[in-house]
C-alpha positions, 0 to 999 in steps of 0.5 A: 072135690069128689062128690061120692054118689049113693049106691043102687042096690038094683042098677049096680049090684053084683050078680042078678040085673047086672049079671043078665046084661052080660049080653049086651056088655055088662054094665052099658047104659042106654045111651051106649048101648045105642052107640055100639049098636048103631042107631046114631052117629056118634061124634068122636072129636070135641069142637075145638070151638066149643072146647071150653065152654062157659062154666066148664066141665063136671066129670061123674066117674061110673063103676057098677061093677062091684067085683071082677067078672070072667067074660064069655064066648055068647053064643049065636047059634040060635039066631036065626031060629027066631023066638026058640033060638033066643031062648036056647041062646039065653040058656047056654049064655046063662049057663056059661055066665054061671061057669065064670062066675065060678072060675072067677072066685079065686081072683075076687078072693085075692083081689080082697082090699085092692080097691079098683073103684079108688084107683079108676077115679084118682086116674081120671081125675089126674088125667082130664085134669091135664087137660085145662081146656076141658076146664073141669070143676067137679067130680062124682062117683056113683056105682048106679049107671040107670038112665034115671040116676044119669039124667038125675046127676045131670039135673044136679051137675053145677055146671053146663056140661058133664063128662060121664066116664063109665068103667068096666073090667074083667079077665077074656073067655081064656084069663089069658088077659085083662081088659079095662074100658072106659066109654067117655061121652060129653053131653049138656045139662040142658033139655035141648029145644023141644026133646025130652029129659032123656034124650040128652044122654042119647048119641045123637045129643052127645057133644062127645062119645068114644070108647076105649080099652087096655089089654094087658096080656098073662105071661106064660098063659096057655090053654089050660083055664084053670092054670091061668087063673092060677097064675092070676091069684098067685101072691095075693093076685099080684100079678091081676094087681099089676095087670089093673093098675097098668090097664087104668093108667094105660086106658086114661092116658088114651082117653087123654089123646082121643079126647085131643084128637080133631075132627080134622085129625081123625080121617088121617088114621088109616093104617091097617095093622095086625097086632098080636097081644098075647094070645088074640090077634086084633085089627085096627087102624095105627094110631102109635106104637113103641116097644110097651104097645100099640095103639090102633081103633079097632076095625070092627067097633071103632074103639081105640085101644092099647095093646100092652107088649110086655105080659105080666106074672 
């Protein structure tokens, strides 16, 4: 049974808070934005002894966002210029951010009664439901991905574990693709022995903490922005509909393989490759390919990602 959770008008609105966050991804709570940047080793494959854990599973399916953004190229110039360099860096982010946003609109219009919130949460459910060793009891939906609202979902989950499973979507610098991630952790509803509530939705606590992506490349995309959002919006968006519903499917059924992934299996994925989707080259380790995609762990984030061969539009 889905449990829908309410809405926090501070931590999951368009624009505002979460549109400052951009720098450091959009809309990654504290305990992932750990992750990514390195303060502690994540653990990227689930025990197979403690798979099923007495009184199973709760999945709480996050999505702050409340419309498509348009990514950007952050600017680092000023790095090593200390205070004045941040603040230059900050202004031409903020600048560029308020360009996307612009650029964008036409494909918020079109996507106008296409809900990516009711297709995220059907697909995760489906697909963890495939797998009966997570032995999943319940499922939430909250737009609010704060710190508080997370220990907060815990504190009330009925079971000993939850999954959180954290979405965000959006078109590259160029909307010559669009890419769906989904950062999936494990953590327990208990305070482990002497930490505070808070450090259960850390990296070191996490039983479980990988991220995923799908990339779906524009067909016939080029250089010209303004004609690739074009492209986008054309027929009601249908080409950016195809693009959504083929990037959840494709996203989920990643997490569906990570998540069966053993510790023993992980080190054996050591293939270097270099895949082109559409326009933008990528480097990762081979995990499996056929004629829809490739599927790699980037090099440089550790995130797996599918790389759709066939453009959309």
């Amino acid at each position: 049974m889905l449990r829908c959770w309410p809405y926090n008008s501070i931590s999951g609105q368009s624009g505002g808070l979460m549109r400052f966050t951009v720098i450091a991804r959009r809309v990654a709570p504290v305990f992932l934005l750990a992750l990514i940047a390195g303060c502690a080793t994540p653990k990227h494959a689930v025990d197979i002894k403690t798979r099923s854990p007495t009184g199973g599973r709760e999945v709480v399916v996050l999505i702050p966002q409340a419309e498509i953004y348009g990514d950007i190229n952050q600017s680092t110039a000023g790095a090593s210029m200390g205070l004045v360099g941040a603040l230059v860096d900050y202004a031409v982010n903020q600048h560029r951010l308020s360009k996307a946003d612009q650029a964008v609109a036409p494909l918020r219009d079109a996507l106008n009664g296409f809900s990516f919130d009711q297709r995220a949460v059907a697909a995760t459910e489906d697909s963890l439901a495939k797998l009966p060793w997570l032995e999943l009891k319940d499922s939430v939906y909250s737009k609010d991905n704060s710190p508080g609202n997370l220990m907060s979902l815990l504190d009330q989950s009925q079971a000993p574990e939850v999954i959180l499973a954290l979405y965000e979507y959006y078109l590259d610098p160029r909307f010559v693709d669009l890419r769906v991630e989904l950062q999936v952790t494990i953590t327990t509803k208990a305070v482990p022995p002497g930490k505070s509530p808070g450090s259960r939705i850390t990296p070191r606590n996490a039983i479980y903490a990988q991220s995923f992506m799908c990339v779906v490349p524009l067909a016939n995309a080029g250089k010209d922005v303004s004609a690739n959002i074009h492209h986008w919006a054309q027929d009601q968006g249908a080409a950016l509909r195809q693009a959504i519903d083929q990037a959840i499917e494709h996203v989920n059924a990643l997490v569906a393989r990570g998540l069966q992934e053993s510790p023993e299996d992980l080190p054996r994925i050591k293939e270097r490759v270099k895949v082109t989707a559409g326009q933008t080259v990528w480097w990762g380790k081979l995990i499996d390919k056929d004629d829809d995609g490739t599927m790699i762990i980037n090099w440089a984030t550790g995130e797996w990602v599918y790389l759709a061969q066939k453009p959309v539009g």
